[in-house]
N, C-alpha and C positions, 0 to 999 in steps of 0.2 A: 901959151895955149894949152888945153888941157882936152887929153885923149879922154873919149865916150863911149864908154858900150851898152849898147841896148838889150835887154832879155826881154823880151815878151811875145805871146804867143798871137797877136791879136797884129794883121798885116796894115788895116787903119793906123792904130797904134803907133805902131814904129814908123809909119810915113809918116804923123801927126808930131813925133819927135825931131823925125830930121828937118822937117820945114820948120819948127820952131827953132833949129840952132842953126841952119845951113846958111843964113846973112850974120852969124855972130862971129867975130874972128876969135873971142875968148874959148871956143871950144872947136873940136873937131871929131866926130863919130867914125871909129875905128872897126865896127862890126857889129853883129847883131846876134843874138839866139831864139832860138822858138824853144826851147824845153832844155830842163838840167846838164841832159850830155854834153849836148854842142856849147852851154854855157861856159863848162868847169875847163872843156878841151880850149877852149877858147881864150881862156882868164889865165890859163898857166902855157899858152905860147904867147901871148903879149899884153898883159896886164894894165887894163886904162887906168887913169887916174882916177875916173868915174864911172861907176857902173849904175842904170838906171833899171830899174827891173819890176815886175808883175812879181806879187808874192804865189801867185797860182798858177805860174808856169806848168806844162805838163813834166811829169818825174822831177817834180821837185818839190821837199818835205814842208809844205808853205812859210811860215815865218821862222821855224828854226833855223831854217837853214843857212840863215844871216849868222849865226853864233859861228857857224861850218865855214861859210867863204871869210867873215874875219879873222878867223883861224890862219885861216892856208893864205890869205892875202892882207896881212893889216893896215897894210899902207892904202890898198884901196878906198874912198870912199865909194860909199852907197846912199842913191836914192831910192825910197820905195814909189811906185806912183803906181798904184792901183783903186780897182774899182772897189775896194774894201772903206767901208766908213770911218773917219779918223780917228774917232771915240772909241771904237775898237781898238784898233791894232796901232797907231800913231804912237803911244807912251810906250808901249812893249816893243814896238820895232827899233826904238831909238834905245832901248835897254839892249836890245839883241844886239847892235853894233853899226843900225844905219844911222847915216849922217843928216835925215831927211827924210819926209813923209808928205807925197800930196796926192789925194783925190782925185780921182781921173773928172770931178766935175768941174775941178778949180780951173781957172784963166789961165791963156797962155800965158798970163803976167806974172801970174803966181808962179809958176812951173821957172818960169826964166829965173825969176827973183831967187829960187830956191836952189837954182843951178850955181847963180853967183856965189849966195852964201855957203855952198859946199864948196864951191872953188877955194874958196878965201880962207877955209877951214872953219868954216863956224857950222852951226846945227841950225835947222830950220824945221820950224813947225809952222802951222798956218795961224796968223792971230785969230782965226775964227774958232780954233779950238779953245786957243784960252780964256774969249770971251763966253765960249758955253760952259765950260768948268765954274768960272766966276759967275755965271750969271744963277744956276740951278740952285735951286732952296737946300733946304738943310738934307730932306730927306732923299732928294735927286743927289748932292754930296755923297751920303749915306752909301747910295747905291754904286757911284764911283768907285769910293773906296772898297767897296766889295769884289767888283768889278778888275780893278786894277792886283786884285791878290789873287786872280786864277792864272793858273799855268798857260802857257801857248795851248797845249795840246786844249786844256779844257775849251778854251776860248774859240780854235776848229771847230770842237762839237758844238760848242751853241750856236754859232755863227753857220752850221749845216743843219741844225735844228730849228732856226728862227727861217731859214728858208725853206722848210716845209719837208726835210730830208727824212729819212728811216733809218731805221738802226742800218737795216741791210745794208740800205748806202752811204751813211757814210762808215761803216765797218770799209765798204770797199772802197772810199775814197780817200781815207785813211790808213789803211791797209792794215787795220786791226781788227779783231773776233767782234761778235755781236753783243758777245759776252760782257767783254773790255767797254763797248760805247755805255749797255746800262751801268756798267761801274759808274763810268763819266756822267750821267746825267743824274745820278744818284748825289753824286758829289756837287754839282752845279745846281741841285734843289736845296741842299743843304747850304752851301756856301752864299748863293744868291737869297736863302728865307725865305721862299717860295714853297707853296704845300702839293703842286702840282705839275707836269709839263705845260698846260695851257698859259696856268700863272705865268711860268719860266720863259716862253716864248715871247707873251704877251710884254714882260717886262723887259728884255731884250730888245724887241722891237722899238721900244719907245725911251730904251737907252740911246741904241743907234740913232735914228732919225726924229728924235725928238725934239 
């Protein structure tokens, strides 16, 4: 049987967790966290075998901070399951060190299926990603690979930018100057080949849910 720990700040959430595992005898849920303290305090007095987690915890540095907990814990594995789009964050979170990435829209079927293949030690992705990778024409590719070369951080700000955010906020949801976000967004016109924010949104938009 393999110990669970839940991170997420959302109380549906982690109910919607335990009723998906509490008839499985392959697992057993060992605790929970609502935001980074309680997490880290958590992970180093008894360490599950599986940690199940929200990249957007409160006080926690969103998707880096997977490079952080594989650090301090590498035997751990990690699922990521949040409400973040897989075309995003999915390839980079399994670079950072998770073992797994699912959709808060996917099936309880999927979520299970993904729980096994972390058990078993393998990586799971959703096949519906690799059928949209494969499916995108040359210049949707194009935009992938563009895509796939920006940093986490960058990736925050657009992903705060494509939701309609300000420098202000996400200066302070990021906990960087306002100064620092126009660097980023300078960088992510250039890097994406875009001649404007509108463009930049626009095409984000239509990377994610497209």
């Amino acid at each position: 049987m393999k110990t669970v720990f839940i991170a997420d700040n959302h109380p549906i959430t982690r109910k919607g967790i335990v009723c998906m595992l509490k008839n499985n005898k392959k697992f057993a849920i060992v605790g929970k966290a609502v935001n980074a303290e309680d997490l880290y305090t958590s992970l180093r007095d008894n360490t599950p075998d599986i940690l199940v987690m929200e990249i957007d915890i409160p006080k926690i540095n969103g998707i880096n901070a997977l490079r952080n907990i594989k650090t301090e814990f590498p035997k751990m594995r990690v699922l990521i399951f949040s409400t973040h789009p897989e075309e995003i964050y999915a390839l980079r979170a399994i670079k950072s060190g998770a073992a797994g990435y699912v959709p808060k829209t996917a099936s309880a079927k999927t979520f299970i299926k993904a729980m096994k293949q972390i058990a078993k030690g393998g990586i799971f992705l959703n096949e519906e990603l690799t059928s949209t990778f494969t499916s995108r024409n040359v210049a949707q590719s194009n935009a992938i690979s563009r895509y796939k070369k920006l940093s986490s951080r960058e990736i925050e700000v657009l992903n705060l930018l494509s939701s309609g955010k300000r420098n202000k906020d996400i200066a302070n949801a990021l906990d960087i100057n306002e100064k620092t976000v126009s660097t980023y967004k300078t960088r992510l016109l250039k890097k994406l080949k875009v001649d404007n924010l509108a463009d930049l949104i626009h095409q984000s938009r239509l990377f994610q849910f497209g």
